[in-house]
C-alpha positions as CSV (number, residue, x, y, z in Angstrom):
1,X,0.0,0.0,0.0
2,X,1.2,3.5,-0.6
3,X,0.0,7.0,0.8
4,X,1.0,10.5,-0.6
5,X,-0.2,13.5,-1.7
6,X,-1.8,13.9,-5.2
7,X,0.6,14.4,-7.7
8,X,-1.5,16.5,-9.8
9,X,-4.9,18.1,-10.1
10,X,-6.0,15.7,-12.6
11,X,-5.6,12.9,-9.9
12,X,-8.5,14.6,-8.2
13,X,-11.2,12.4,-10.8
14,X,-10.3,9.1,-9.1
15,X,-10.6,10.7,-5.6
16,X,-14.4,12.3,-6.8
17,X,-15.0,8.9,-7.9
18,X,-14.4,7.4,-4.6
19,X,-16.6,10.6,-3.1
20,X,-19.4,9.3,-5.3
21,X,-19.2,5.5,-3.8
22,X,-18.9,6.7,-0.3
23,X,-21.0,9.8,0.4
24,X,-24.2,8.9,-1.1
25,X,-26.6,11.3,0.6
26,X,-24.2,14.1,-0.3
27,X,-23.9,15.3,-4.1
28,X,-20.7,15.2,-6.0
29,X,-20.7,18.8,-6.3
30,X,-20.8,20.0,-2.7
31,X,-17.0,18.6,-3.1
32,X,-16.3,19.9,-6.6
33,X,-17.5,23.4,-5.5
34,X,-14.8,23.3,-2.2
35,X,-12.0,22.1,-4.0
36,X,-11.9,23.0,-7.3
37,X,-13.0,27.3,-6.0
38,X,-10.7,26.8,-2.5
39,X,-8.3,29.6,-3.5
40,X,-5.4,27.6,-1.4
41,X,-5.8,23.8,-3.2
42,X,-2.6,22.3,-3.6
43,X,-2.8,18.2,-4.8
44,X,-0.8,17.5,-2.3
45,X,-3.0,18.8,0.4
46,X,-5.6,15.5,-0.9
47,X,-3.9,12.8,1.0
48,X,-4.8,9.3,-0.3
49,X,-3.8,5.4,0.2
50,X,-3.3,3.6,-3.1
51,X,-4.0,-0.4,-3.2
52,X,-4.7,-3.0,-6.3
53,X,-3.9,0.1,-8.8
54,X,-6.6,2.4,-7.1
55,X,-7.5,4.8,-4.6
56,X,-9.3,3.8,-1.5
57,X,-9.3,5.9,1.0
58,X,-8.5,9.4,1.3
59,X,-8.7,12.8,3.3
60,X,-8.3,16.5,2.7
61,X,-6.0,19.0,4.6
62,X,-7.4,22.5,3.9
63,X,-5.5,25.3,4.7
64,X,-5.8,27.7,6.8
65,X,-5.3,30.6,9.0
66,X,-7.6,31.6,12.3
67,X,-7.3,34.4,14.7
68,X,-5.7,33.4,17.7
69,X,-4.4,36.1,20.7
70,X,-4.1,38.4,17.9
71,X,-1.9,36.4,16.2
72,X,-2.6,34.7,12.3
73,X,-2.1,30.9,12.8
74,X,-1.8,28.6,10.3
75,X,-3.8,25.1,10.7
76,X,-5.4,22.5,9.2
77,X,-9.1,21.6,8.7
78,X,-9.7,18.2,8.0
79,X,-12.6,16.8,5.4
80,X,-13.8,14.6,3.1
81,X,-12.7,11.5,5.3
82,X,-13.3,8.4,3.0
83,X,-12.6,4.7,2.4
84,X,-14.4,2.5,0.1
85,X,-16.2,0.1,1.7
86,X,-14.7,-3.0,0.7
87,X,-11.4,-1.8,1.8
88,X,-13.5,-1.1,5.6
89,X,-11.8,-2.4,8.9
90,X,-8.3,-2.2,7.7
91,X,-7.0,0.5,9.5
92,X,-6.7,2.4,6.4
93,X,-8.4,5.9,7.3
94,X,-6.4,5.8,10.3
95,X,-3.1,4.8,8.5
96,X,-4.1,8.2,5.8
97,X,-5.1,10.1,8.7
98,X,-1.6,9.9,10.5
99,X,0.0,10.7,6.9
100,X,-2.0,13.7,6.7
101,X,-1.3,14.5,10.4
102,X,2.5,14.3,9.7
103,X,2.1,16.2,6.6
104,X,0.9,19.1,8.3
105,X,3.6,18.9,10.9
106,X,6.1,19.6,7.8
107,X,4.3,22.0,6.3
108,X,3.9,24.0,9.6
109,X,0.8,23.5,10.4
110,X,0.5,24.5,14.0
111,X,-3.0,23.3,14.4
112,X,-5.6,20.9,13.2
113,X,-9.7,21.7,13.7
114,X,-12.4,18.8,12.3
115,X,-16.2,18.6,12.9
116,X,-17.3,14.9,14.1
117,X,-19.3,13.1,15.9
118,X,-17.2,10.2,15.8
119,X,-15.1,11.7,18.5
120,X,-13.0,8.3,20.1
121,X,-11.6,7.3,15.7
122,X,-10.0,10.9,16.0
123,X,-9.1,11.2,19.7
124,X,-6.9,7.7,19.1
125,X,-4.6,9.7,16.7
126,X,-4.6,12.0,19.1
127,X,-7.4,15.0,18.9
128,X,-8.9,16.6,21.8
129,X,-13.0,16.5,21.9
130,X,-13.2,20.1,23.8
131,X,-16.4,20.6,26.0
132,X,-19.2,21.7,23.6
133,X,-21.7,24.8,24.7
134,X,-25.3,25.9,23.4
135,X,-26.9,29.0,23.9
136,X,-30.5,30.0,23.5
137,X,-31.7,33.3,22.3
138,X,-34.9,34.9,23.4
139,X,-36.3,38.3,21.5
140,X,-38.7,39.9,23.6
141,X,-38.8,43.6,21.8
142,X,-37.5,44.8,18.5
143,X,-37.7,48.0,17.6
144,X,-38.1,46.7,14.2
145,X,-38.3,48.8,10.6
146,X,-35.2,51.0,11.6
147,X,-32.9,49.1,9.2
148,X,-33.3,48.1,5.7
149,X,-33.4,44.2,4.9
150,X,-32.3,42.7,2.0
151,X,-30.4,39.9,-0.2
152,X,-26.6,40.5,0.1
153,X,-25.4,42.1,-3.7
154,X,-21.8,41.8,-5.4
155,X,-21.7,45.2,-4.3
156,X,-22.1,45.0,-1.1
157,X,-18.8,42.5,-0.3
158,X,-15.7,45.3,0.6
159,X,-18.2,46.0,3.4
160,X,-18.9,42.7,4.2
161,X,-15.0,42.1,4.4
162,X,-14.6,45.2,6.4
163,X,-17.5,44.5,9.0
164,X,-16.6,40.8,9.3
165,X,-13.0,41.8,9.9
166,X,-13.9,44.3,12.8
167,X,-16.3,41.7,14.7
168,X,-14.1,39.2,14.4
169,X,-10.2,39.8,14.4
170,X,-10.4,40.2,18.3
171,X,-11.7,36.9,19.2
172,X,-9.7,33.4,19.6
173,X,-10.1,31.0,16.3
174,X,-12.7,32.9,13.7
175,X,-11.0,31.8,10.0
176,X,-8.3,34.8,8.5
177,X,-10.7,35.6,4.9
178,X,-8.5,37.5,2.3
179,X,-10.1,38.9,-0.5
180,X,-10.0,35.6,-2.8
181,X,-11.3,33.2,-0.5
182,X,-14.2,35.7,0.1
183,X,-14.8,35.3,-3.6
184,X,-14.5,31.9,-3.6
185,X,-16.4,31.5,-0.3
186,X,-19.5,32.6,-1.7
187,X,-18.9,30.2,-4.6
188,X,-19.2,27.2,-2.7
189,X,-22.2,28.3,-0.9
190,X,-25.1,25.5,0.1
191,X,-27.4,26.3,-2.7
192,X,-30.5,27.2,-0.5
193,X,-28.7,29.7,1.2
194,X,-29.9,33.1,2.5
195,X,-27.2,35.9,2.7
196,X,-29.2,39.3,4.4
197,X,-27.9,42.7,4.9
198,X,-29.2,45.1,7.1
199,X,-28.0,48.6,6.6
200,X,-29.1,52.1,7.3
201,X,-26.7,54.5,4.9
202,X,-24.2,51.5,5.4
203,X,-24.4,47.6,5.5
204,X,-24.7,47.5,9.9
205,X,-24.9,43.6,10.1
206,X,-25.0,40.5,7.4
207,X,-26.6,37.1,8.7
208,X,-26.1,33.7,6.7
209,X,-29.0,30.8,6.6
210,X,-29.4,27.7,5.9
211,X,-33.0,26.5,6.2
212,X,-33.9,23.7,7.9
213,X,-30.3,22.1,7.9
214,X,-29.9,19.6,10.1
215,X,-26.0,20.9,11.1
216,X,-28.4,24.4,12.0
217,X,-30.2,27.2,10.3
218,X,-27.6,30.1,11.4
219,X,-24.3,29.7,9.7
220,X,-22.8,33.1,10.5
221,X,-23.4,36.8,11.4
222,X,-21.3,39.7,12.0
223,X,-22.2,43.3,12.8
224,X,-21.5,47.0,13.9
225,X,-25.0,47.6,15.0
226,X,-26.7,44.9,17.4
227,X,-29.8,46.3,16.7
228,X,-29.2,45.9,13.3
229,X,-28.4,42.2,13.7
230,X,-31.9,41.6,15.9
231,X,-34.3,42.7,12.9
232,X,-32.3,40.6,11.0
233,X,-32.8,37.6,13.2
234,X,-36.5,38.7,13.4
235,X,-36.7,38.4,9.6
236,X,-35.5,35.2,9.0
């Protein structure tokens, strides 16, 4: 068996292959859309075990860089975790997994972040499950109609950029978005997405929504103006 990196792009049609065996409630081109757009792809970020002339089984680095005590770290998020079921119970995404892990370690990756909720496969190669905390909202009172809502426009992304930057460049972990992943951010969007505005002579919040899905309906918000961000929770 061997494991590496892709050698080219091109290899990437055996890996969405393998995608479309594996992850059959998800559509091919929620994958195509993140990696072919992610401004940061390199092949050898797609880290893959090769047996009998074919890949089966394979995971993606993505890079990175977060906010962290005001510092830009670089780390890694980890996706697209995926081995063909015939080649099950052979220790193979863990085997891929620690290739990926020492990849990163090379490349100077000082951390690595994944969303699970098979928490003891990743903890064995030695992730930390951190204490998880919800928090309810209750709107009693809006002073509602004081701020304009409507669909985010084209036009409307240097402020975006600028009011996501300001909520979010003091705060432990939020992602580093330069212009080009912004672009490409919005490319691989879930298509039933809702991206709201609210301004009042300037944009004062955004809010982005998923309907009814199932990971949750809010996928992120930033703003100046907290009133500005209630009537926009009040809208959707």
């Amino acid at each position: 068996m061997e494991i590496r990196g892709l050698n080219s792009k091109e290899e990437l049609t055996d890996v969405f292959g393998l995608y479309e065996k594996v992850f059959k409630k998800t559509p091919l081109s929620y994958f195509k859309n993140r990696l072919l757009n992610d401004p940061y792809f390199a092949p050898q970020d797609v880290r893959v075990a090769i047996e009998d002339g074919q890949i089966v089984s394979t995971i993606t680095v993505y890079r990175r860089k977060m906010y962290w005590r005001g510092k830009a770290v670089t780390f890694g998020g980890i996706g697209n975790v995926a081995t063909l079921p015939e080649y099950g119970g052979r220790g193979l995404s863990t085997a891929v997994m620690n290739n990926a892990i020492a990849y990163m370690k090379q490349n100077g990756f000082l951390l690595s972040i994944l969303y699970t909720g098979i928490h003891r496969f990743y903890e064995r190669v030695g992730f930390i499950t951190p204490q998880a905390w919800r928090a309810r909202l209750t709107i009693t009172e809006i002073a509602s109609g004081q701020f304009k809502i409507r669909e985010f426009e084209q036009s409307d992304l240097n402020a975006v950029q600028e009011l996501y930057l300001r909520f979010n460049k003091k705060s432990n972990g939020p992602l580093i978005r330069e212009p080009e992943y912004w672009r490409a951010n919005l490319l691989f969007a879930e298509e039933n997405e809702r991206f709201l505005v609210a301004e009042k002579d300037k944009v004062q919040a955004y809010i982005r929504v998923v309907p009814e899905n199932a990971k949750g309906e809010v996928w992120e918000f930033a703003y100046d103006d907290e009133n500005a961000f209630l009537e926009l929770l009040s809208f959707v």
